[in-house]
N, C-alpha and C positions, 0 to 999 in steps of 0.2 A: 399658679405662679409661673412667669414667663424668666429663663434663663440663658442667657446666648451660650453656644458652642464652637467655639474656634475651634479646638487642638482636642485630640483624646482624654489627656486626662483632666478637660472640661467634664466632657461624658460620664468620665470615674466617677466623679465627683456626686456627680444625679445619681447613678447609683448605686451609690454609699450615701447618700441622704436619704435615697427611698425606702431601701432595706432596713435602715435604723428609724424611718419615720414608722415602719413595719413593726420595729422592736425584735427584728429576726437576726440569727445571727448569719454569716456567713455559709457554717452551712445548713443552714434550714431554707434558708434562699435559695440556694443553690439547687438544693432535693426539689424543692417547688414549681424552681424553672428547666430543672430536666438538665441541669449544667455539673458540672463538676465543681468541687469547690474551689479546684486551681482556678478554672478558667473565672470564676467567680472574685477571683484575690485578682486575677490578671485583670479583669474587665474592671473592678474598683481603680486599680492603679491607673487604668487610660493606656495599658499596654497599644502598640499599634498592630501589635500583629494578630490580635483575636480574629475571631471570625462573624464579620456580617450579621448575618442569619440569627446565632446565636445571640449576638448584642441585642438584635431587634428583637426575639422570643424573650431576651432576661428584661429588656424594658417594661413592652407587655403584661408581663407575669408581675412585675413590678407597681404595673399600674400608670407606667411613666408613658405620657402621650407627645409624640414628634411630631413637629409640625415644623416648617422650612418657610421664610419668607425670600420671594425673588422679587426680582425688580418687574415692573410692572410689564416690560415687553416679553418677558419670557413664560408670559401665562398660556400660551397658546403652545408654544414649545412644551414647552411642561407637558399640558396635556397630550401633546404626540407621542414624546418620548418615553413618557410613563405608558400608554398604550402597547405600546412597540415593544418595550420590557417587559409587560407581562405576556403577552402574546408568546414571547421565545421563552419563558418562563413556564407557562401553559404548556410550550410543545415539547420543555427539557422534562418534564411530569409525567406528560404523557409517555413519552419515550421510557421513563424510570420505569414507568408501572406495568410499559408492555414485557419490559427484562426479567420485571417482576414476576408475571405471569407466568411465565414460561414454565414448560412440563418438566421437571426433576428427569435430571436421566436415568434414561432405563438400562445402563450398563450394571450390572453388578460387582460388589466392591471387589478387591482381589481375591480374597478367600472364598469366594462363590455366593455368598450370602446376600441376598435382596436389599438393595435397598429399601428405608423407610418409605410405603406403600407402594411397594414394586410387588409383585405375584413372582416368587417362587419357580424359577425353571424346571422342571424334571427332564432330565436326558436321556 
């Protein structure tokens, strides 16, 4: 079933039909999609200030499929700019994961005691 989206709490609206087409409650959704149950009460309402990311992962998990129709000249666009997005998308990842990696420091806490799998100094 195809529904247009103007405004947020268009969006609300899908999913508070999905979750109850689910028979879940609020929050059994919520635990499912890895969301809190506020942001879960916020995202039903059409809040505007939720977060992206999240709305897209509660979709998902929802079952709910987005799909955008443009005018016919911006088909080529589209495919640039979607490119382009994920590319810096790709490389803000990549970046996270090198942060990630990184060796725990080898300083010792205050009280002399080793950090978690740090070796023990003897002086």
């Amino acid at each position: 079933m195809q529904h247009p989206i103007e405004q947020a709490s268009d969006l609300g609206g899908v999913i508070r039909a999905a979750r109850k087409a689910q028979k879940w409650r609020q929050n059994d959704a919520a635990d499912h999609a890895g969301v809190s149950e506020s942001f879960m009460v916020k995202a039903e309402r059409g809040a505007d200030t939720v977060q992206w990311g999240k709305v897209f992962g509660l979709l998902q998990r929802l079952g709910v499929r987005v799909l955008v129709e443009l005018p016919d000249a911006g088909g080529e666009l589209l495919e640039r700019e979607t490119a382009q997005a994920r590319r810096r998308a790709d490389a803000r990842a990549a970046r996270a994961a090198k942060v990630d990696a990184r060796p725990a420091s080898r300083v010792a806490a205050a009280d002399g005691t080793p950090r978690a799998g740090q070796e023990p100094t003897h002086d």
